[in-house]
N, C-alpha and C positions, 0 to 999 in steps of 0.2 A: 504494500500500500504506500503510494504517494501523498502526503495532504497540501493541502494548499489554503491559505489563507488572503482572500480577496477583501480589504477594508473598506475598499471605495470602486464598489463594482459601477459596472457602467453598461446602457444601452448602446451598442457602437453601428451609428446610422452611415453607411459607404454607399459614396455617391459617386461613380464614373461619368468623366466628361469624355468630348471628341474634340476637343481643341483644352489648349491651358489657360487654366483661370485668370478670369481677367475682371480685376475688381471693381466694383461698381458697376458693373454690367449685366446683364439678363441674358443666360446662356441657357441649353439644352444640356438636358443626362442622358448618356445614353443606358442606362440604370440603376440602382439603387438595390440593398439589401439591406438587414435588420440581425446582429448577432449580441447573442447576451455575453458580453465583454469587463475588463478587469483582470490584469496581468495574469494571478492567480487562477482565475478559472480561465484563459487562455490555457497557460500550462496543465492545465488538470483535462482537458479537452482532446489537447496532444497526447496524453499519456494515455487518455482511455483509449483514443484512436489507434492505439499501437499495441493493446490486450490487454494493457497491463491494469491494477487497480488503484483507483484515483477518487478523493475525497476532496471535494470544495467548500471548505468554510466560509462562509460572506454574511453581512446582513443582509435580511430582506423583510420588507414587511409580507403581512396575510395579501394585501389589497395591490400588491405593487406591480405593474405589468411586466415588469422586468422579469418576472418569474416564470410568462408562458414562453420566451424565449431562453431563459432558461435552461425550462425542461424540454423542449427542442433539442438541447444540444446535448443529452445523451449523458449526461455526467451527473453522477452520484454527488447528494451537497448535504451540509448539512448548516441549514439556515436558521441565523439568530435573530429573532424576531425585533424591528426598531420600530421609530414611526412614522420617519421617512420615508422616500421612495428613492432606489437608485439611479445618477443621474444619466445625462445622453450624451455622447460624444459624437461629432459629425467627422468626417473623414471624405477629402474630395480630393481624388487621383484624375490626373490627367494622363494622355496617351504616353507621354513619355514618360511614366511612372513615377513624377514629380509628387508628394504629397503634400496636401495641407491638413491639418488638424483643429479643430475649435472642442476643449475641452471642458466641460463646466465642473464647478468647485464638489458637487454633491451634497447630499443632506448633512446637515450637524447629528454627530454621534453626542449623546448624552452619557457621562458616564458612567452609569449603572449599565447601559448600551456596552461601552468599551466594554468593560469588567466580564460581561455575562459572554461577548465576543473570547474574548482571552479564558476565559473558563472551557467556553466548545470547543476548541482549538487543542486545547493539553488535554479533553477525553479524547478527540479524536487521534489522539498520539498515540496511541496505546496497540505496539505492533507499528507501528510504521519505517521505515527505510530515511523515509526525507519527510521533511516540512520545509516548505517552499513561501516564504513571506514575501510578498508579493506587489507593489505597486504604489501607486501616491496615498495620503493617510488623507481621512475625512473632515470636513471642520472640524474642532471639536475633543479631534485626538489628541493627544499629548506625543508628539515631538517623539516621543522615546515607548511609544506603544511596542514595538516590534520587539525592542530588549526586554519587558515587561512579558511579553510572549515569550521568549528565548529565557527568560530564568525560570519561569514557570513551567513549561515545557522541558527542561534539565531539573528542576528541581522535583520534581512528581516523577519523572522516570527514571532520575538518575543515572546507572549505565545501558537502561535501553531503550535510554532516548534518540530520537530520531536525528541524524545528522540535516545542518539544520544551512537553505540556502535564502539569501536574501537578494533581491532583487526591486530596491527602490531607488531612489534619487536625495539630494540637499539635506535636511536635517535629519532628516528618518533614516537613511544612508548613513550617516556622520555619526548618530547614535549606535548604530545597529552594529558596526563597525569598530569604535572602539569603543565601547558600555558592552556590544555583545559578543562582539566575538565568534561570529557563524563560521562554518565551514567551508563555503562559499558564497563570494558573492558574483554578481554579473550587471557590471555597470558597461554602459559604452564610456569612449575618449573623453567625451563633455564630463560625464556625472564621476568618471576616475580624476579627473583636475580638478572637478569642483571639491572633492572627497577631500583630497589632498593639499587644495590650495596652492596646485602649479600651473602653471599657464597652458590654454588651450595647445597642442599638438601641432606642428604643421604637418602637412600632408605627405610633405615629401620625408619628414622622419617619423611619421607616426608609429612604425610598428618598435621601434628601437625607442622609441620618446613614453610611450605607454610602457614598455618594460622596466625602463627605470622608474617610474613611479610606483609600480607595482609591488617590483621585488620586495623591498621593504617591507610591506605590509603581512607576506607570506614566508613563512607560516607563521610567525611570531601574535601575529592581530587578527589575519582571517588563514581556515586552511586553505585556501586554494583562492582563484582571481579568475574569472572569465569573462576576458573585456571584449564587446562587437563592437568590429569599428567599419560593418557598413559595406559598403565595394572594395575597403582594403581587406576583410575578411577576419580572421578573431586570434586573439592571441589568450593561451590558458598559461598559469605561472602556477605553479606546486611548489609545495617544499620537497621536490626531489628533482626539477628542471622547469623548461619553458620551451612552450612550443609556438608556430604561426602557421595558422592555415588556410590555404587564398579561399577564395567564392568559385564556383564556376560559372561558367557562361549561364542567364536565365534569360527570360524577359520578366522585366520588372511589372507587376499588376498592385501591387500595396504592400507597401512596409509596415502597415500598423501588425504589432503580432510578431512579426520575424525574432526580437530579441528574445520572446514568450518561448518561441518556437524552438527558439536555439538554446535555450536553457534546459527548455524540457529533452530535447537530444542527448544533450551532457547526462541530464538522469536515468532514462532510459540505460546508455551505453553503461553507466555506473551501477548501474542495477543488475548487467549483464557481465560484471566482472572486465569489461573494458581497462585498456590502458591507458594513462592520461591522452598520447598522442591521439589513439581512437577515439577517445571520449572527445576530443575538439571536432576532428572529423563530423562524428555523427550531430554533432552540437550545427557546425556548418553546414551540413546534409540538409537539416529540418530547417535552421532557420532562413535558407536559400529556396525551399521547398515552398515554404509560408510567402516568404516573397514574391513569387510566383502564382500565387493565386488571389483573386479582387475579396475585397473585402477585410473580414474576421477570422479566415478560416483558417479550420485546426489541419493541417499537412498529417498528410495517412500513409504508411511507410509505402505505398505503391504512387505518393506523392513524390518521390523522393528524387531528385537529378540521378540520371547515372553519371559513371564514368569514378576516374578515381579522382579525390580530393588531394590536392600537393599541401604535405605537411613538414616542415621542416623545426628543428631544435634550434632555442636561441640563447647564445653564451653575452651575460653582460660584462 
């Protein structure tokens, strides 16, 4: 069992055009879809898509439409009742796989909400492989929710507790990081600088420029580091080496999801007794796969690019 925890789930409304957007103007779609979205139940999505068993924690009220689409998506959840509704994300891709995003803040978590959130979360630990903490926090949260999850989660299991992967951004990130201390995390180039407080990357050193901020942090702070950086493709750091591994050729259809995708790969392969090198791979495989498809969608291993992925080791 994989679980995952979604704080700030989202409706994610994708909208293709046939030209690029052009603002203040009145364009045509050439269509539209509707997927129950929030990093968290992304990767729970992917996982289930691949046999394996996958739990998604999120809020959700009784009334909230978020939940026929939901249960559409085929994933096991195990929902903490708020009294809010979760919010909508828009997402408008153009033909050249350009995206925009329009994100809304979502409902205020109250905290008896948090509390009872972070209580469902450590039963559903019970027997699990991973907990995957998963995306932006809700109004309302405290900053340091996800470490609050992460001691609790260790403190109730103690050694067989679930190794534990986090996947946010800015303070939630910052805390989780060094308050928590996860096993992994997976930030892109932006959210590892902002982490660390070093200057954005240029492009032409990025795979060498993301390792040196990395290293550091591994294994001493997090066990492991899996940074996407996009069409230059993902670098993983362990404490036993570092790898880089390009993208292959796709056509780009929506990036929303890809990073989702790509972490769930890493689990998966880690679940299969993978080798770090492998486990970026497969990481690459799905989050290249997700790319490839319009919209939300969860990439199915017969989703997956063939050919082989170039992966090389890298000495700082």
């Amino acid at each position: 069992m994989i679980v995952t925890l979604t704080a700030n789930p989202s409706l994610d409304r994708s909208v293709t055009l046939d030209a690029p957007l052009l603002p203040g103007a009145v364009q045509s779609a050439l269509g539209a879809r509707e997927d129950a979205g929030g990093k968290g139940i992304n990767v729970a999505r992917v996982i289930a898509a691949a046999g394996v068993p996958a739990l998604a924690v999120l809020p959700l009220a009784d009334d909230d439409p978020f939940g026929v689409a939901l249960h559409s998506a085929g994933v096991a959840t195990r929902p903490v009742p708020i009294h809010g509704h979760a919010r909508a994300n828009l997402t408008i891709t153009d033909p050249a796989g350009v995206t925009t995003k329009l994100n809304l803040p979502g409902t205020v978590l109250e905290p008896a909400e948090s509390a009872a959130l972070v209580a469902a979360v450590v039963d559903a630990c019970e027997g699990a492989e991973w907990l995957v903490l998963a995306g932006s926090l809700p109004p309302g949260a405290a900053d340091d929710l996800y470490v609050t999850v992460i001691r609790a989660v260790r403190d109730r299991w103690l050694g067989d507790a679930p190794k534990i992967a986090v996947d946010t951004s800015g303070d939630a990130l910052r805390a989780a990081v060094f308050d928590g201390h996860p096993d992994l995390i997976k930030p892109n180039e932006l959210e590892l600088a902002e982490l660390t407080g070093t200057e954005q990357p240029a492009a032409d050193d990025l795979v060498d420029a993301v390792l040196a901020v990395a290293r550091p942090l591994v294994p001493d702070t997090v066990g492991a580091a899996l940074i996407t950086l996009g069409a230059h493709g993902s670098v993983l750091v362990t404490a036993d080496g570092a790898f880089v591994a390009e993208v292959p050729r796709i056509t780009v259809r929506s990036t929303v999801g890809a990073g989702d995708s790509a972490l769930a790969g890493y689990l998966l392969a880690d679940r299969a007794g993978a080798d770090p090198a492998d486990r970026l791979v497969d990481a690459v495989r799905y989050g290249s796969a997700a790319a490839s498809l319009p919209g939300t969608q969860a990439p199915r291993p017969l989703d997956l690019p063939p050919g082989d992925i170039r992966v090389a080791a890298l000495h700082p």
